[in-house]
ZAROMAR-439719 format. One record per residue (C-alpha): x, y, z; residue number from 1. Coordinates in steps of 0.5 Angstrom, whole numbers. Layout:
<atoms>
      px      py      pz    nr
       X       Y       Z   NUM
...
</atoms>
This chain:
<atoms>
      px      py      pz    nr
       0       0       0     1
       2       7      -1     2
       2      13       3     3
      -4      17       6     4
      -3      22       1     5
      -3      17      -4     6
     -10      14      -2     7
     -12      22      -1     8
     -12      22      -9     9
     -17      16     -10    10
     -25      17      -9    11
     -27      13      -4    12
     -33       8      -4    13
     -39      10       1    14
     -37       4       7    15
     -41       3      13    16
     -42      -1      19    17
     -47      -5      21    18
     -50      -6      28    19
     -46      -9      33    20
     -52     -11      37    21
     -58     -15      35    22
     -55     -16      28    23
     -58     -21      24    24
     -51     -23      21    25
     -50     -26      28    26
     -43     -24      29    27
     -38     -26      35    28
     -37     -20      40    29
     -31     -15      40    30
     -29     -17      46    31
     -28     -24      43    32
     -25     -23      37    33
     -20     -19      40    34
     -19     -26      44    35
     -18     -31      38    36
     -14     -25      35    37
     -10     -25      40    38
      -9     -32      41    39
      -8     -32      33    40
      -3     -29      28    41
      -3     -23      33    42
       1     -26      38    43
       8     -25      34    44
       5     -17      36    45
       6     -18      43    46
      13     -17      42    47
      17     -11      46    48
      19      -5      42    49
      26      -5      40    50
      31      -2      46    51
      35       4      44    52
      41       2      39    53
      48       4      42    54
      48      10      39    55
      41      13      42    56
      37      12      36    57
      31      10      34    58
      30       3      31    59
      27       3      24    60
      23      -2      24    61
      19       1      30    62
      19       7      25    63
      16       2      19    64
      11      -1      25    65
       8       7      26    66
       7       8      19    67
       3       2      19    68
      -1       4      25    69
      -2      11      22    70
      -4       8      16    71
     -10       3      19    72
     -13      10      23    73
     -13      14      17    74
     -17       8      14    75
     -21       8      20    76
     -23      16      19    77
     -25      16      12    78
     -28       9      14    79
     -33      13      18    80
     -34      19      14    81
     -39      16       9    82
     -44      20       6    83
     -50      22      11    84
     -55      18       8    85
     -51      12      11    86
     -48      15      17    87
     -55      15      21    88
     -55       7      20    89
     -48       6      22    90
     -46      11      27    91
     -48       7      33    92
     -43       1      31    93
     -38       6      29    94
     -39       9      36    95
     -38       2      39    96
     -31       1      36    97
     -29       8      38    98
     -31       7      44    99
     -28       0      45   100
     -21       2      41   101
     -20       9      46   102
     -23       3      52   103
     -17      -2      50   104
     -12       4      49   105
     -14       6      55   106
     -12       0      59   107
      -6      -2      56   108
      -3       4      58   109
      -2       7      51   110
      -6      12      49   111
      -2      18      48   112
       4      14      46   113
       7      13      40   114
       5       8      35   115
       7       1      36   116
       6      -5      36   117
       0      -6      42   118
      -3       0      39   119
      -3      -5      31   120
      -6     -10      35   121
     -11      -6      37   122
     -13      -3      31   123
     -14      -9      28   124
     -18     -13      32   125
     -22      -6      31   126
     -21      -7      24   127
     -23     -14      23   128
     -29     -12      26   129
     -30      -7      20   130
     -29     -11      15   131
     -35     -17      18   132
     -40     -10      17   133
     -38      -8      10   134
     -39     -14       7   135
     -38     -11       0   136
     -32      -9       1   137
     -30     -15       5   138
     -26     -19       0   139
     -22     -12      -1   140
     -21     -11       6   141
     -19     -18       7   142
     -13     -17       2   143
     -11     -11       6   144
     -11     -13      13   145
      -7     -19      10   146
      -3     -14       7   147
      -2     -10      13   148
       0     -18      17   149
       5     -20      13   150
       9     -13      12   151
       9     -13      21   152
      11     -21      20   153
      16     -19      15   154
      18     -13      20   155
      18     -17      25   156
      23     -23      23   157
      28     -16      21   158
      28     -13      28   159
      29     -20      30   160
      35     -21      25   161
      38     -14      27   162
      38     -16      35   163
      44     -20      35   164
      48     -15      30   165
      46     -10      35   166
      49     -14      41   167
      56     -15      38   168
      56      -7      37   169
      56      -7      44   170
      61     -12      45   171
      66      -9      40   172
      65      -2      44   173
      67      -5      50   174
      73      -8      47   175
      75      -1      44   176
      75       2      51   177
      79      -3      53   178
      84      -2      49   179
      85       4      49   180
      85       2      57   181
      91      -2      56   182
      94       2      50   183
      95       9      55   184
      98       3      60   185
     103       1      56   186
     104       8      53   187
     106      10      61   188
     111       5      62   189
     114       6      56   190
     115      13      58   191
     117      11      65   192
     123       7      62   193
     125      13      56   194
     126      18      62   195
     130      12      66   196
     135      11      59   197
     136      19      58   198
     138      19      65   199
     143      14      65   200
     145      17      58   201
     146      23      61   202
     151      19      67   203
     154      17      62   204
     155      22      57   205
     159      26      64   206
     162      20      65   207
     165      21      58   208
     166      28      58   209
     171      27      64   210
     175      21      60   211
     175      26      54   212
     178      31      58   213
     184      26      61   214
     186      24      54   215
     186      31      50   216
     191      32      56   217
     194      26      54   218
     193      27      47   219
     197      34      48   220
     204      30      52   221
     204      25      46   222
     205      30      41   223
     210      33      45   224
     213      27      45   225
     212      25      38   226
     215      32      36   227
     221      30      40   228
     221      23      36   229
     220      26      30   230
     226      31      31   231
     230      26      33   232
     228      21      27   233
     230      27      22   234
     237      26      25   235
     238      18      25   236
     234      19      18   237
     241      25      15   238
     246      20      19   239
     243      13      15   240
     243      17       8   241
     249      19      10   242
     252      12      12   243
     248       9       5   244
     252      14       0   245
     259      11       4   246
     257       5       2   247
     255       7      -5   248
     261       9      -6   249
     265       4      -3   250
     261      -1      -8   251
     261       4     -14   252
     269       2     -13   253
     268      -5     -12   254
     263      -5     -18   255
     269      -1     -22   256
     275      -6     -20   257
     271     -12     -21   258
     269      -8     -29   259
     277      -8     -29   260
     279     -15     -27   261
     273     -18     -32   262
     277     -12     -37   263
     283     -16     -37   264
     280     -23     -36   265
     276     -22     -43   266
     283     -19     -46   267
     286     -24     -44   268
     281     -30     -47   269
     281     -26     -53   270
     289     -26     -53   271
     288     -34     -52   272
     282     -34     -57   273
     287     -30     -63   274
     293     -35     -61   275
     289     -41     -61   276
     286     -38     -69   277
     293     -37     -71   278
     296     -44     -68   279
     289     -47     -72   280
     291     -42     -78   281
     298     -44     -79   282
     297     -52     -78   283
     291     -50     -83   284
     297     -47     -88   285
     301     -53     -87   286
     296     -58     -89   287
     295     -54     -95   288
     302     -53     -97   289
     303     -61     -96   290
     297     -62    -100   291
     300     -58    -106   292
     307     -62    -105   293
     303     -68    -106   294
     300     -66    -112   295
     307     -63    -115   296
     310     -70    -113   297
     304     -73    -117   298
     304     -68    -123   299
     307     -72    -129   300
     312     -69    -133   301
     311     -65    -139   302
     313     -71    -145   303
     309     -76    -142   304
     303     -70    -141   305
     303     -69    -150   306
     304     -77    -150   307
     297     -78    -146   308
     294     -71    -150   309
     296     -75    -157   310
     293     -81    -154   311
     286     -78    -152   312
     286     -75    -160   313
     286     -82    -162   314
     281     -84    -158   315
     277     -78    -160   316
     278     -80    -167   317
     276     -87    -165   318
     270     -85    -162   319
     268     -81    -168   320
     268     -86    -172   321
     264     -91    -168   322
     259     -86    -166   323
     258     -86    -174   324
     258     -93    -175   325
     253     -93    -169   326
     248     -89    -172   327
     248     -93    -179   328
     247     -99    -175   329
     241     -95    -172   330
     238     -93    -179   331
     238    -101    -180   332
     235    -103    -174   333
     229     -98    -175   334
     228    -100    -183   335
     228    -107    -180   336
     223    -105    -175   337
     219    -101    -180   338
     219    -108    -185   339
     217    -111    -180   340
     211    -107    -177   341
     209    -107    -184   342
     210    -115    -184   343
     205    -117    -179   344
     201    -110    -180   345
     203    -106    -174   346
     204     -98    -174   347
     209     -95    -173   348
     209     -90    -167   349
     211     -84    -168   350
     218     -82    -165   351
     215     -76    -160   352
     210     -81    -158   353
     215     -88    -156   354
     215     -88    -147   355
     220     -92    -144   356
     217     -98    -141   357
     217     -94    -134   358
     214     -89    -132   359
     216     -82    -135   360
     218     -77    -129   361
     215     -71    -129   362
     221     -65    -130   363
     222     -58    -128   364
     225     -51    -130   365
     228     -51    -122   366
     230     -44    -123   367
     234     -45    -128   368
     239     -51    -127   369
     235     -57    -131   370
     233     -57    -138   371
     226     -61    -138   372
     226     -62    -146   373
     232     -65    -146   374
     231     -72    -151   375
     233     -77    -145   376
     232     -77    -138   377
     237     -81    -136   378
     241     -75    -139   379
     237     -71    -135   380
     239     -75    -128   381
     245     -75    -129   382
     245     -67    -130   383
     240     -67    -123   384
     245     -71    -120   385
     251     -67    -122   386
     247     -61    -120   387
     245     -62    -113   388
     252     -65    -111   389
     255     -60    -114   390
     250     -55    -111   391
     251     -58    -103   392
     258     -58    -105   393
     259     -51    -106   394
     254     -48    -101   395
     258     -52     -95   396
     264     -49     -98   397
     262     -43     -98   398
     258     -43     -91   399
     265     -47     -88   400
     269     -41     -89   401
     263     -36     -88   402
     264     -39     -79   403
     262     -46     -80   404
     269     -48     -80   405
     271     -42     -74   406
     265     -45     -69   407
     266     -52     -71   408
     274     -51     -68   409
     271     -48     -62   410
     266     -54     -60   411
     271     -59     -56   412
     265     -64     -57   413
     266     -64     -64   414
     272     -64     -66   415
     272     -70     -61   416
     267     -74     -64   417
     268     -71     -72   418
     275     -74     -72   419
     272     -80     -75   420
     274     -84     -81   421
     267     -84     -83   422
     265     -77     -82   423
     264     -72     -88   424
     268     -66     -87   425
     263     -59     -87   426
     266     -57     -94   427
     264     -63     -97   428
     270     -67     -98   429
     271     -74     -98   430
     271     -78     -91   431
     277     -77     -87   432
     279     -71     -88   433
     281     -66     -83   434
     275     -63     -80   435
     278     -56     -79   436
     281     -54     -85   437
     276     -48     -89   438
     279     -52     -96   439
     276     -58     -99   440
     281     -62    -103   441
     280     -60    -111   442
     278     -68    -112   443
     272     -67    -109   444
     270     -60    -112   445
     272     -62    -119   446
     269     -69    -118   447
     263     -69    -124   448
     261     -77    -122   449
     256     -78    -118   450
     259     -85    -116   451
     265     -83    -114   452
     262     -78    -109   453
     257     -83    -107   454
     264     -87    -106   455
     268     -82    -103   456
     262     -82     -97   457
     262     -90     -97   458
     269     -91     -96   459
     270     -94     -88   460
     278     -94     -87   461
     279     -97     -80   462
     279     -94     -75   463
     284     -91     -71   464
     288     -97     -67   465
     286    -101     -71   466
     289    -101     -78   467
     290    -107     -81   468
     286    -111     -77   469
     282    -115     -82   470
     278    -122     -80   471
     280    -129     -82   472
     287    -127     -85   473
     284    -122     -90   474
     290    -117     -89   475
     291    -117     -97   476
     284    -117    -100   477
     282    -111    -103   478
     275    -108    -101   479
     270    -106    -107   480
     271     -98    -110   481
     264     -98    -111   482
     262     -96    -104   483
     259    -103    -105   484
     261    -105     -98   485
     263    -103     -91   486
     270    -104     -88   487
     271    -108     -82   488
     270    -103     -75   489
     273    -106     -69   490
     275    -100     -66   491
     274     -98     -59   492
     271     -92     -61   493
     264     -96     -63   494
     260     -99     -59   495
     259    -106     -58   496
     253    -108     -62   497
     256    -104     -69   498
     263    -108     -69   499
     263    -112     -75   500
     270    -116     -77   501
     267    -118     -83   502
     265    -112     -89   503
     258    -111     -90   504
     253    -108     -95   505
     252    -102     -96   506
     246    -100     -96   507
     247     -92     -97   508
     243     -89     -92   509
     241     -81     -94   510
     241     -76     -89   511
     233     -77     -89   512
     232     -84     -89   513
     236     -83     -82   514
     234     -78     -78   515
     226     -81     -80   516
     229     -87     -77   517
     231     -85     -70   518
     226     -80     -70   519
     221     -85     -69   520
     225     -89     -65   521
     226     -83     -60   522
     218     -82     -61   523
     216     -89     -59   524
     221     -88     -52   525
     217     -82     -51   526
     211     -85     -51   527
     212     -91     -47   528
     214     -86     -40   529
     220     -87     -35   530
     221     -94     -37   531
     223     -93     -45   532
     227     -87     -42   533
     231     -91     -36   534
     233     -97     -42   535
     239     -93     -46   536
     239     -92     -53   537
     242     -96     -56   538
     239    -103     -53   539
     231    -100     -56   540
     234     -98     -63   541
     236    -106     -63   542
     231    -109     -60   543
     226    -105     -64   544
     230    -107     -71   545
     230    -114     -68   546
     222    -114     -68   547
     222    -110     -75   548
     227    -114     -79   549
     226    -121     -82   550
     232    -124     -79   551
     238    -123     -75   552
     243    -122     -81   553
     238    -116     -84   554
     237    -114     -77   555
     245    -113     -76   556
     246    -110     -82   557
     241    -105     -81   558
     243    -103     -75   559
     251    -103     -78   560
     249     -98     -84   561
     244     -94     -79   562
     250     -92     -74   563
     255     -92     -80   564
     250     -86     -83   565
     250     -82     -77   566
     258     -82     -76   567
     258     -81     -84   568
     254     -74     -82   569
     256     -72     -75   570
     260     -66     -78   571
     253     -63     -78   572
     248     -61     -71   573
     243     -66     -72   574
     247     -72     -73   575
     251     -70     -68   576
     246     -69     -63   577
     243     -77     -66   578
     251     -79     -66   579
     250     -77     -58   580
     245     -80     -57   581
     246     -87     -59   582
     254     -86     -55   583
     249     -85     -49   584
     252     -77     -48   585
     246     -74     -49   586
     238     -77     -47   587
     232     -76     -51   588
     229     -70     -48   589
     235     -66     -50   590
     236     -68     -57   591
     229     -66     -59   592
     231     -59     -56   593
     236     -58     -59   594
     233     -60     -66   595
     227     -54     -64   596
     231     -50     -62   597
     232     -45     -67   598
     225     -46     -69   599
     223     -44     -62   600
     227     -38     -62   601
     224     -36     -69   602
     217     -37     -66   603
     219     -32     -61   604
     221     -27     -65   605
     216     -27     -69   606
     211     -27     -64   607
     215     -20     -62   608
     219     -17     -67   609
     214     -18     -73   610
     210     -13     -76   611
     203     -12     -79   612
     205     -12     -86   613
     209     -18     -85   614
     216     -16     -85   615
     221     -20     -81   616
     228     -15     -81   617
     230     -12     -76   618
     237      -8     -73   619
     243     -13     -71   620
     243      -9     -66   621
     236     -12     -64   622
     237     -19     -66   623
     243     -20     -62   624
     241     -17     -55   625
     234     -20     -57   626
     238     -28     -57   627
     240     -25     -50   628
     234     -25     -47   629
     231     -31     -49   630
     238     -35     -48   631
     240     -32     -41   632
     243     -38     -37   633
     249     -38     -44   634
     256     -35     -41   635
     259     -29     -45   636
     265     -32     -48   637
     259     -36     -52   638
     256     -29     -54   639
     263     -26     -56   640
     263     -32     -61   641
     257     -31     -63   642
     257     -24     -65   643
     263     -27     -70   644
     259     -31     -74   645
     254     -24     -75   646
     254     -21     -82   647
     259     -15     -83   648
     255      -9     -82   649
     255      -5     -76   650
     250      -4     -70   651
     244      -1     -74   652
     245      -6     -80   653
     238      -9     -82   654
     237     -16     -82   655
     232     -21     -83   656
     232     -26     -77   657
     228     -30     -81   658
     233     -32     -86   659
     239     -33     -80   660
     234     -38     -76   661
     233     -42     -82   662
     235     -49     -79   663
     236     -54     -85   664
     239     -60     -86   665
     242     -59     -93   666
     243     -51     -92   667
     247     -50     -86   668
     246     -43     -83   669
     252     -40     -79   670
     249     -38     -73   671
     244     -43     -73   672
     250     -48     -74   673
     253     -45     -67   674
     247     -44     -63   675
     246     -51     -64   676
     253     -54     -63   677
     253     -49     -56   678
     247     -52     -53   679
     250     -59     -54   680
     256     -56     -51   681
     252     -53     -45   682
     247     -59     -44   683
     253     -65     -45   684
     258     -60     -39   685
     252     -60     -34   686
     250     -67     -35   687
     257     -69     -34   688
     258     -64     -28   689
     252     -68     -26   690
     255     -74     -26   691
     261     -72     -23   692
     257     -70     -18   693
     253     -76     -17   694
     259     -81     -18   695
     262     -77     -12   696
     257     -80      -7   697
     258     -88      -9   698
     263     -90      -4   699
     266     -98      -4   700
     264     -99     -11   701
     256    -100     -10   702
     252     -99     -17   703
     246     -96     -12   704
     246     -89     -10   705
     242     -85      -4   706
     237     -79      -4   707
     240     -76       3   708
     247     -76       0   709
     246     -74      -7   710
     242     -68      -4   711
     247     -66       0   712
     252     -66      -6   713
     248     -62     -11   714
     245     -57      -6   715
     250     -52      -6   716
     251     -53     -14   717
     248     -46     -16   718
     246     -49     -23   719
     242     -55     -19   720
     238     -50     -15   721
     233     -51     -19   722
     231     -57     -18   723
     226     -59     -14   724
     223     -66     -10   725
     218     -67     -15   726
     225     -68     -20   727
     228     -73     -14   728
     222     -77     -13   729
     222     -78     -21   730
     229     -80     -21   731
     228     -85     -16   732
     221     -88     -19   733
     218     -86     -12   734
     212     -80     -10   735
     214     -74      -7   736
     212     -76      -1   737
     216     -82       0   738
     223     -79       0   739
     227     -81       5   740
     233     -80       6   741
     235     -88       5   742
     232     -88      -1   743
     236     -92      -7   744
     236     -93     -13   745
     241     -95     -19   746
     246     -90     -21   747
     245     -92     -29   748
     238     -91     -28   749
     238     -84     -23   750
     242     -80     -28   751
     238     -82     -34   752
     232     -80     -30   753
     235     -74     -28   754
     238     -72     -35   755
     231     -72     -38   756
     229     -67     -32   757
     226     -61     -33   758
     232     -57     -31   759
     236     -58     -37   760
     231     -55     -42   761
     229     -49     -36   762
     237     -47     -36   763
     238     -48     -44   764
     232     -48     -48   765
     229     -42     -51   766
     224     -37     -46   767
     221     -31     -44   768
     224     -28     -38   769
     217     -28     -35   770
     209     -28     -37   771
     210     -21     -38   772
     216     -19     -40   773
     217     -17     -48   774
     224     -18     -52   775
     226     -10     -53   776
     233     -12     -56   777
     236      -6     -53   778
     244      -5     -51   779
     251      -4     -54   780
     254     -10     -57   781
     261     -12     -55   782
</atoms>
């Protein structure tokens, strides 16, 4: 229903009330309905009213059941303001009801209160009376008053769900008041403890204040003292500096009597360097004088010379004529070919299209020195054969008086072991000759046949203290001259397995053929570890020649013609350092380095002294210093030698240290050359020094040597500071944890492992001062 103003707006139809008593309806008495009323739906009004809320207001569905109330007194007026034709009838129910809802009000208590729920209830049962006198409007007003119920019991059922909300905003208002109860507690005594902490700070702070009174005082007797300490430092200060430029003097003219002494030592080594070289340069002479008067009392005399000259133009003569009788038996053979192809119905080849039954080798220009549309290649063999003997033959030559002569002479290791009947001396001449002459013999640089040089390298005279000791009574049989067979060596010289009494074949080895070999042979040792380097040399040569050749027989005649090829070439650093190596002088390890040192120095410098475009020359002046700083462990009498071997030119000469590195087996550089022999010559003096040293702590003839003694021995050596226990460990086939000083091992053994150690390529290979440092190549050169 809406509002009273609502309703205002509609028309009203004309109600009235029927008469309460005597009614012929028969209708129950007010005051009984009102019981049934109570007794019914209108129980749930009985409820109280709402209690105020927490904040003093008025509940709203105490408001919504007034309006209701409001609503039914509003109807009940205009109810009662009927037109006056009905109004007569009526008025005496309509009093009655008045009468009955003033009387009701009146004792409940309410009749001036505000509208609630009792005076609904009131109302209604007033209202139902109503509605049994309009029986018209009775369907209507039934769906009104059941209107009106329904919205009370909705209103109701609200208030009843608003109650419990209602008490827990009580119970929430109690706790806040609590809280800040508690809250303004905590906050007190935490004030209390703030103020007790400012005052012991405050106790503090004065305690403070006097401790910082005291140390200013003592801070001002500290800078006091420290004034005078200071003054008195100044002085000791002036008095050690004056001490230190006392000693600085004293040292200059030590330093400057040390110069002079190291003066007259190196004056004097060049005054026994210029006698040995005259000593050397006046046998030289008189080998060559010697030479020239064998070759005069070998000269024929001038009659017979015309008789050989007439006899050679006969022969000449004669070979004219044979040479024309063949090219006529030519001619016939070739009519009797073409006869005979055309016989059996063959053609001809053309003479450009005939091949040798082999295949045709491909041939070149090489710079000149063949012709390759030559008619034969037999003809053209021969000329390569002759060409590259003479080539070899020549740049030794050259290069022998260029410094490889003067740095051979000043190698005692190489004068001792190239003095050899086998070996080929630097010039190219035949075996045998003396290895420091600078000439070479003219048979061997006028020799055009590749045979008699082929011969000349193969020839084994006997060795020295044994001359004429054949085997079998064969003093009187005369070797092949074809080079065919090597002579008979039992020299002392040679080792035991290479002894042979009776000729053997040779087999020709070239310079190639054996370095491949015993570079395999070093390769197969490195790889098996320790062991393959404690065996010598020598016994894994043969054992592995054993395994590879057929027989025994193969195998020692492999095995001769193996060392007779590395004592052939032995003038030469590789051959040497494998000549060494097999005598048992030099280990694996230092052979490998020296065969890589110039090509280690070459990466050096190229890694520093190359630039961006590629070019490699650089001042002598640089190239020499910077050999000094890769190789600073080598003595200054080697580097005096070597300055020697430098081309001509002063300081600022440019050079191409590519070129001077050049380390090739045919083509001898003379720096290389002497780098090399230098090395073997450092690296064979110290492992000598070491087992000199070694031998010294074996006492009674005992095989086996101790690490306590051999460490006493070594240690105050300065070159064998660098070795480490790792180093002993290693030699003695123990970890470096069991060392002990009773520890043993064979004497054999010991210096094999040792001479293989680090030390030796740490003092004599080529290496950078440190990780940082860079080649600079600056000083003056002496």
């Amino acid at each position: 229903m809406g509002s009273g103003k609502e309703r205002g707006n509609k028309p009203l139809l004309p109600m009235g009330l029927p008469k309460l008593i005597g009614s012929t309806r028969g209708s129950v008495p007010l005051s009984a309905r009102a019981s049934v009323s109570q007794t019914g739906w209108y129980t749930s009004a009985a409820v109280p009213a709402s209690p105020m809320g927490p904040l003093g207001s008025r509940s709203p569905r105490t408001d919504s059941v007034n309006s209701v109330g409001n609503e039914i007194v509003l109807l009940t007026g205009r109810c009662s303001s009927a037109p006056s034709s009905m109004a007569a009838s009526e008025r005496p129910g309509s009093l009655q009801i008045m009468q009955w809802v003033e009387h009701e009000l009146a004792v409940s208590g309410i009749t001036s209160a505000r509208p609630c729920v009792e005076r609904v209830r009131i109302y209604s049962t007033a209202f139902a009376e109503v509605i049994d006198m309009l029986p018209t409007y009775r369907p209507f007003l039934l769906s009104l008053h059941k209107e009106y119920d329904g919205l009370i019991q909705r209103l109701q059922s609200d208030f009843n769900a608003v109650a419990p909300l209602e008490g827990r905003l009580k119970t929430m208002r109690a706790e806040s008041l609590s809280f800040v109860g508690e809250s303004m507690t905590w906050f007190q005594m935490e004030i209390d403890r703030l103020r007790l902490r400012v005052t012991e700070s405050e106790a503090r702070q004065a305690t403070l204040e006097q401790e910082r009174v005291a140390l200013d005082a003592e801070l001002e007797k500290l800078k006091e003292s420290c004034e005078k300490d200071r003054i008195t430092s100044s002085e000791s200060h002036q008095q050690n500096l004056d001490i230190l430029r006392h000693l600085d003097r004293c040292e200059k003219q030590v330093e400057q009597l040390r110069k002079q002494e190291k003066d007259l030592h190196s004056d004097n080594k060049e005054l026994e360097r210029r006698l040995k070289e005259r000593e050397t340069r006046i046998q030289t002479v008189e080998g060559q004088l010697n030479e020239e008067r064998n070759k005069l009392a070998q000269m024929v005399p001038k009659e017979e010379c015309d008789v050989l000259r007439e006899e050679i133009k006969k022969r000449e003569a004669q070979s004219s004529e044979w040479q024309e009788a063949f090219q006529s038996k030519e001619k016939d053979y070739l009519k009797i070919v073409e006869t005979y192809s055309k016989k059996v119905g063959q053609s001809m080849p053309r003479k450009h299209d005939m091949r040798p039954l082999t295949p045709r080798p491909t041939w070149y220009h090489c710079h000149g020195l063949l012709d390759p549309d030559s008619a034969h290649s037999v003809d053209k063999a021969e000329m390569a054969q002759r060409m590259l003997q003479h080539v070899i033959s020549n740049s030794r030559i050259l290069l022998s008086a260029y410094g490889l002569s003067v740095a051979s002479q000043k190698s005692t290791h190489f004068q001792g072991y190239f003095k050899h009947p086998l070996a080929i001396p630097l010039h190219g001449g035949e075996p045998g000759a003396e290895g420091g002459s600078d000439t070479p013999t003219r048979g061997a640089s006028k020799s055009k046949d590749p045979a008699d040089h082929t011969a000349a390298e193969a020839a084994c005279p006997s060795a020295p203290g044994a001359a004429g000791e054949k085997a079998g009574g064969e003093e009187g049989k005369e070797m092949p001259k074809d080079g065919s067979m090597l002579e008979p060596d039992v020299s002392q010289d040679t080792p035991m397995p290479f002894r042979h009494k009776e000729p053997v074949k040779n087999l020709k080895f070239s310079r190639k053929k054996t370095g491949e070999f015993i570079d395999d042979i070093m390769s197969r040792r490195s790889r098996i570890g320790s062991n393959g380097q404690s065996t010598p040399f020598i016994a894994f040569m043969l054992q592995h020649i054993k395994e590879t050749a057929s027989n025994e027989d193969d195998a020692f005649e492999f095995a001769v013609n193996m060392y007779a090829a590395v004592r052939r070439f032995s003038a030469e650093p590789d051959f040497l350092a494998y000549l060494l190596l097999i005598l048992g002088k030099l280990p694996d390890t230092l052979a490998r380095d020296n065969k890589q040192l110039c090509s280690e120095l070459l990466r050096i410098f190229t890694a520093h002294f190359e630039t961006g475009d590629g070019t490699r020359v650089i001042t002598k002046q640089k190239f020499f210093y910077g050999l000094k700083e890769v190789l600073q462990n080598k003595d200054n009498k080697l580097w005096q030698d070597m300055v020697t071997y430098f081309p001509a030119g002063g300081p600022d000469v440019q050079l191409n240290f590519e070129s001077l590195l050049l380390d090739d087996m045919y083509v001898l550089s003379p720096i290389v050359f002497a780098l090399r022999l230098q090395h073997l010559e450092e690296v064979i003096n110290l492992a000598d020094r070491l087992e000199k040293a070694v031998q010294g702590t074996v006492t009674d003839g005992s095989k086996t040597v101790k690490y306590g003694l051999v460490d006493k021995a070594l240690r105050d050596d300065p070159l064998f500071e660098l070795l480490q226990p790792d180093d002993y460990a290693r030699a003695f086939g123990v970890g470096p944890g069991e060392l002990e000083a009773t520890t043993e091992q064979d004497i054999h053994t010991f210096l094999e492992l040792m001479k293989t150690g680090e030390v030796f390529h740490i003092l004599f290979f080529p290496s950078m001062p440190s990780d940082d440092a860079e080649l600079t190549g600056t000083g003056e050169m002496t």
